[in-house]
N, C-alpha and C positions, 0 to 999 in steps of 0.2 A: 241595392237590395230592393227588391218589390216585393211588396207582402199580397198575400191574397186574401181573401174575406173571408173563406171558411178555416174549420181547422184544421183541415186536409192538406190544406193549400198553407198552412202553416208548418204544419209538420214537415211535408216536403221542402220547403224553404229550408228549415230547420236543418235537415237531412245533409243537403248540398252543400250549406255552409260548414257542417261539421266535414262532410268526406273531404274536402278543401283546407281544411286547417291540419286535419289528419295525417300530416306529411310522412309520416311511417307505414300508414294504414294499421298501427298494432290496437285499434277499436278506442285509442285515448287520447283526449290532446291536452298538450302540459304547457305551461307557460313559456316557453322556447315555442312549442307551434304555434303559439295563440297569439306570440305577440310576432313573430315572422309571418304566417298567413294574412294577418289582420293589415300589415305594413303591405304584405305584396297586392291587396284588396285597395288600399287608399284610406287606410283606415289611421287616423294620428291617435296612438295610445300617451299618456304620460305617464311620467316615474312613479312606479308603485301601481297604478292602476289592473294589468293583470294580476298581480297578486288578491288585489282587492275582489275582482271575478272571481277567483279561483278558493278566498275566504268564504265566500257565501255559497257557491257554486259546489264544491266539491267537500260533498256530506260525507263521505266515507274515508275522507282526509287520506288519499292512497295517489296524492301528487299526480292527480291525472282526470281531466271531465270525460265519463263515457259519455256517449248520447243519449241518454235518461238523465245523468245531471245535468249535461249542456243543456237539452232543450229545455228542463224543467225551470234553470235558472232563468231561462231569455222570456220565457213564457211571464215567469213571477217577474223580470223586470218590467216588461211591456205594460203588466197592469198598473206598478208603479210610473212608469211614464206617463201613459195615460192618463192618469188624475193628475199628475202634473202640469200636465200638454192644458187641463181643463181649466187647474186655478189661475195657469196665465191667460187663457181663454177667456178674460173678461165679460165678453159682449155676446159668448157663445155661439160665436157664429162659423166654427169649426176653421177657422185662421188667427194666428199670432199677429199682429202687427207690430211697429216700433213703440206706438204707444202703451201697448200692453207691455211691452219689457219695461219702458221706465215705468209705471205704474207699479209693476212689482219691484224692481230694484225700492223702488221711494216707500212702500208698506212696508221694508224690512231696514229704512231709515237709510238707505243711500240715496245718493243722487247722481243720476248720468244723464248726458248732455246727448240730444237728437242725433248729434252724428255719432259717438259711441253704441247708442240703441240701434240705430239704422247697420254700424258695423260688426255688432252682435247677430242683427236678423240675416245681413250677406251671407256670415259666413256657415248659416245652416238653408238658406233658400238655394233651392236644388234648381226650379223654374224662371229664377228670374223677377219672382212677380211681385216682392218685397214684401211680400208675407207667409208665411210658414204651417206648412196644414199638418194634420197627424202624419201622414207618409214619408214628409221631410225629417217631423222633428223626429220621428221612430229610428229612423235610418242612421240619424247624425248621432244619437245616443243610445243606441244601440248595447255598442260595447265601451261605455261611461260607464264607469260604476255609480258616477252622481245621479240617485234617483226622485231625488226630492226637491223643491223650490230652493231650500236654503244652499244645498249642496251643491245644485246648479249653476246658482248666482256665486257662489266663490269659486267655482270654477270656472265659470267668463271673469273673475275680477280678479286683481291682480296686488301682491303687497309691495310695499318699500320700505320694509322696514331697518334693512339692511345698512351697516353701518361703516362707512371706506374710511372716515378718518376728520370728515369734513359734515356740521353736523345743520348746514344751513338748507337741505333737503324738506321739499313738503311733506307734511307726513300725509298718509293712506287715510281714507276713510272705515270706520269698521260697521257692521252691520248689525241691525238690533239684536239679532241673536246671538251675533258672535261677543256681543256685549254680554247679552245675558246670562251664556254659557260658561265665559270667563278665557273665552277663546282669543280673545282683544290681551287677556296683560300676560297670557301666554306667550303671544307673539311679540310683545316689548318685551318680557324675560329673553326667549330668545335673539331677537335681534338685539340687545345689551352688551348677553353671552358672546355674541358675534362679535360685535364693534372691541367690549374688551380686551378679547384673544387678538384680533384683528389690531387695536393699538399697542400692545404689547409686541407683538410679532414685528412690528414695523418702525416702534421708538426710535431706535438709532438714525434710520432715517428724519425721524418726524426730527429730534434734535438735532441733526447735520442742518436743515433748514434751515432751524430759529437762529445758529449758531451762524452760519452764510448771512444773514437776512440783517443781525445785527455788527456782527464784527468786518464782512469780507467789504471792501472796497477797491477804486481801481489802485490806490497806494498800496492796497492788503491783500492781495486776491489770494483765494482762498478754495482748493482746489479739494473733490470728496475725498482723494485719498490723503493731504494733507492735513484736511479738518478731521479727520478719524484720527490722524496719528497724534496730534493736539489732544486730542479729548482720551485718548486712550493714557496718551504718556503724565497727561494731570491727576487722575483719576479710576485710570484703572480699565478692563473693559463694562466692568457695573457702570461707569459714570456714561454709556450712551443709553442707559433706562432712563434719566435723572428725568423728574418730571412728568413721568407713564404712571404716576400713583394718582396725582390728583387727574390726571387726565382720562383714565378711567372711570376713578369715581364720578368726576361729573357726567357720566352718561345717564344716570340715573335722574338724578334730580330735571336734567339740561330737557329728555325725553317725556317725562312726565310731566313738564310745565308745557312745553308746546303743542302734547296732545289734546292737555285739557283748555290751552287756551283756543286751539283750532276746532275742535270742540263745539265753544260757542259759536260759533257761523255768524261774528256778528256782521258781516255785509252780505250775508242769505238775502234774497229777497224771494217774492211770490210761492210764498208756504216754505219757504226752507229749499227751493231748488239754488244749486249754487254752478254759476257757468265758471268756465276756464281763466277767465281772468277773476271771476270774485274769487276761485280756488288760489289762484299766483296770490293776490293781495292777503284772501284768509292766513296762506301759508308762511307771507312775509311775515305780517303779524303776529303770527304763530313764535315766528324765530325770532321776533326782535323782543317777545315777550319773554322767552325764554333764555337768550341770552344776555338780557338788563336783570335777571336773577340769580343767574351763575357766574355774572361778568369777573366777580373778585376772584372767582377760582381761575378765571382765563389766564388773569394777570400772576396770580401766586405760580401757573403752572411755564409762565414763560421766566419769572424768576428761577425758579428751583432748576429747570432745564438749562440755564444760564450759569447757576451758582456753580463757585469754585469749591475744591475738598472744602469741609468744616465751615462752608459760609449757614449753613443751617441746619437744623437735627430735623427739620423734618415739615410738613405742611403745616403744623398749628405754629410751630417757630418762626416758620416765614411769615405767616401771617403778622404775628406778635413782634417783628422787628419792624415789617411796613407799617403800620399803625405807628410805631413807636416814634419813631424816624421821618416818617412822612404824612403821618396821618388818616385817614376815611379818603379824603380823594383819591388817593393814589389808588385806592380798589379800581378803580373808573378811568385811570388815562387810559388813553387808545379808543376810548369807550364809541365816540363819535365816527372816524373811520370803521369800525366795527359794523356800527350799524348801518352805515351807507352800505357798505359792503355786502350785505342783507339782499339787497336789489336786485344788481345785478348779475350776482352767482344766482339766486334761486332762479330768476325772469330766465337769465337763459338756461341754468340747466332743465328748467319743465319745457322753457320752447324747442332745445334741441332731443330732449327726452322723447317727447309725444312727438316729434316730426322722424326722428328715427324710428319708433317703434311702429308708429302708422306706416310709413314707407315699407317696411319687412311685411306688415301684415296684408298690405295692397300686395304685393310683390307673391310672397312665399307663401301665406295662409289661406291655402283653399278650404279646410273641412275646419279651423278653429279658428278661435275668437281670443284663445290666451297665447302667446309666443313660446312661453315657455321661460323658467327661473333664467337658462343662460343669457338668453337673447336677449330679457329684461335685464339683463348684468351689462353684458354687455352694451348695451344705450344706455345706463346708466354709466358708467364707466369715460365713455364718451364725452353727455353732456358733463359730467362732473368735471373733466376736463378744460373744456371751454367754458364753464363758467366759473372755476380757478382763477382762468389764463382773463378772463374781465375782470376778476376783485382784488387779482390777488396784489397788485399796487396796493390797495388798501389794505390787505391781511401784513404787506410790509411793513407801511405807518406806522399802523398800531399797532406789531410787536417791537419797535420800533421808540414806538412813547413807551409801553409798557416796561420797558428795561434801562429805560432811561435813568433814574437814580442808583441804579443797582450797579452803572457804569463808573468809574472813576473819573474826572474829569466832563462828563457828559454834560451837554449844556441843555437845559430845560426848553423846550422848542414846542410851538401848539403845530398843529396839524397841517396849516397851510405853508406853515414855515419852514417843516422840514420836509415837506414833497418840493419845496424851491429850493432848498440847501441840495437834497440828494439829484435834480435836475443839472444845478451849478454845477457840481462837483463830480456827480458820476454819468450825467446826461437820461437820458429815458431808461437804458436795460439797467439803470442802479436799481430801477424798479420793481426790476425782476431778479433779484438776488437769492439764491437758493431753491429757484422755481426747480430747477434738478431731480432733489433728491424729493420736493415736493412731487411730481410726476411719478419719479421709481417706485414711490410708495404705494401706487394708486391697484397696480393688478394685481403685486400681493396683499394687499389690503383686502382686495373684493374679492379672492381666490380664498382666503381664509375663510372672512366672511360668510363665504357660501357655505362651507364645509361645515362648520362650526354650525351656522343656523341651520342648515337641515340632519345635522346630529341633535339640534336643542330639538327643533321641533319633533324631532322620534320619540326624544324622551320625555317628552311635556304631554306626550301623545296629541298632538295635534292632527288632523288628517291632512291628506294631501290636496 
């Protein structure tokens, strides 16, 4: 699109673009033209955003823009672009630069790193010149209904709040407004609601795991459709929830301690910007703060998932027999593999994350700078994978110690002595015992997930 300088040379602009969307010529275009015209143009719409055109845009609410609303909307957009083009226009010297994006990102209390700002300004620089003049940015946001700084920047920026099962992910950064609007515990409600649904829907798996992980060996092997029939023929088909109570519940707590402690940025340095790896370290930190404060629910929630009929009425019983029986440490075995474990799942799921999603957006993203919720699913999905398949030797250990007294017979073992026992005895893949039904769980897990979170955030009203 080339604009011209009068408003003659607007209108007509105006005109063209409408007769082009127009695919019927019946004088209207409805959201089927708008967002078909707009796709065969090169235009990347997201989900909801024509409706959002067509909220502001069509005053006579009759599911259709003539050319009096079309243009009158583009016209009132443009002005809003415009002062927007201006407040990142720091220097006013009629170009955006990189610096001017992190500059605003960091005023509205985020932080982005040189190559993200530089990969924001690619994907709206039209000439190459790695900076962004009115005619670029008009063009690129055009038909965005983000017409505002804040609206803009959450639309280059991306969440994670989403919840697959596994809960040693960095969390997101959120921005001063979205703090102050209340948009931030919005989207932990939501993404809770998700992970809840999302561990409920997939229990039986998450227990065939724990259930492989402690009991199956090579004298025992212990196969999905045999450990189902085991757990059904004890129990019932309720006994493959057993366990999804406290494991739910602690999303709450588990979420709200690692946001507030990632939170403090305390390895920010030079005013609070924070690079890639003080983010990995913030974010470990984050997790190992958070899970040295829920650790006694980890441990109750791999008992109860373990327990036979009538071994307990219920989580405050469980609790009240470990204490009783074992004492305050027993909150804490496994506790040590746990937190090594911390490392290497988060380290590579950010380095397989952010190399996946850069790769698609060098690749496939000519006109945005966001990928879009599947694409971030899917690389999430991915690295969550491989950085499983690095900890989950440790995620064995330690449910592993954790169940240890609950065992008959089990013999009290520290950490290093039963990675040597299960080496002796089952060799390296004893390592990997019920990695299985651990993997199965992963795409319905994030397939929930998604659904569930973008039904929460309809109802939370959050924008898109």
């Amino acid at each position: 699109l080339k604009r011209g300088r009068g408003s003659t040379d607007n209108t007509k602009t105006f005109a063209d673009l409408f007769e082009k969307l127009d695919a019927n010529k019946d004088g209207k275009v409805d959201v089927s033209e708008l967002k078909t015209g707009l796709a065969a143009m090169g235009f990347s719409m997201g989900k909801g955003e024509a409706q959002k055109i067509f909220a502001s845009g069509d005053t006579d609410k009759d599911e259709g823009l003539d050319f009096e609303e079309f243009s009158k909307y583009l016209k009132e957009h443009e002005k809003k672009l415009r002062l927007t083009f201006k407040s990142l226009d720091k220097n006013q010297d009629g170009r955006i630069d990189a610096r001017e994006i992190q500059q605003s990102f960091k005023d509205l209390g985020l932080n982005l790193t040189d190559r993200d700002a530089e990969k924001i300004l690619h994907s709206i620089d039209a000439d190459g010149t790695m900076t962004v003049d009115w005619n670029e940015w008009r063009e690129h946001f055009l038909f965005n209904p983000a017409d505002d700084l804040q609206e803009i920047i959450r639309y280059w920026k991306h969440s994670t709040v989403l919840d697959i099962g596994d809960s040693l992910t960095i969390p997101d950064e959120f921005t001063e407004e979205e703090k102050t609007t209340g948009i931030w515990w919005k989207q932990l409600v939501a993404g809770g609601m998700a992970g809840a649904v999302s561990r409920t829907g997939t229990a039986p798996l998450d227990r065939m795991k724990v259930f492989m992980q402690v009991h199956s060996s090579k004298s025992n092997k212990i196969s999905l459709v045999d450990g189902f029939k085991q757990m059904i023929k004890e129990g019932g088909v309720a006994s493959l929830w057993r366990g999804n109570g406290v494991n739910v519940i602690k999303i709450a707590p588990e979420t709200a301690i690692k946001f507030m402690a990632y939170e403090q940025k305390l390895l920010a340095k030079d005013g609070g910007k924070i690079q890639s790896h003080e983010r990995f370290m913030a974010g470990s930190l984050a997790g190992a703060t958070a899970q040295t404060a829920i650790y006694p629910m980890e441990v109750m929630k791999t008992r109860l998932t373990l327990r036979k009929t009538g071994q307990y009425s219920g989580m405050f019983d469980c609790a009240k027999k470990i204490l009783k029986k074992e004492g305050v440490k027993a909150f804490y075995k496994g506790y040590v593999p746990n937190i090594l474990g911390i490392i290497p799942y988060a380290g590579i799921d950010l380095a397989v994350y952010e190399t996946l999603k850069n790769a698609w957006l060098s690749r496939y993203a000519k006109d945005t700078a966001n990928p879009g919720i599947l694409v971030l699913l899917g690389c999430g999905t991915i690295s969550s994978t491989c950085g499983q398949l690095a900890s989950y030797p440790l995620a064995l250990v330690r449910t592993r110690m954790q169940a240890q007294a609950s065992m008959e017979g089990s013999e009290q073992v520290s950490m290093s002595k039963l990675v040597k026992k299960i080496m002796q005895k089952e060799g390296f893949f004893g390592l990997y015992r019920g990695i299985l039904p651990n993997f199965m769980k992963v795409i319905p897990a994030v397939s929930i997930s998604y659904v569930v979170y973008e039904y929460m955030r309809s109802g939370l009203g959050i924008s898109k």
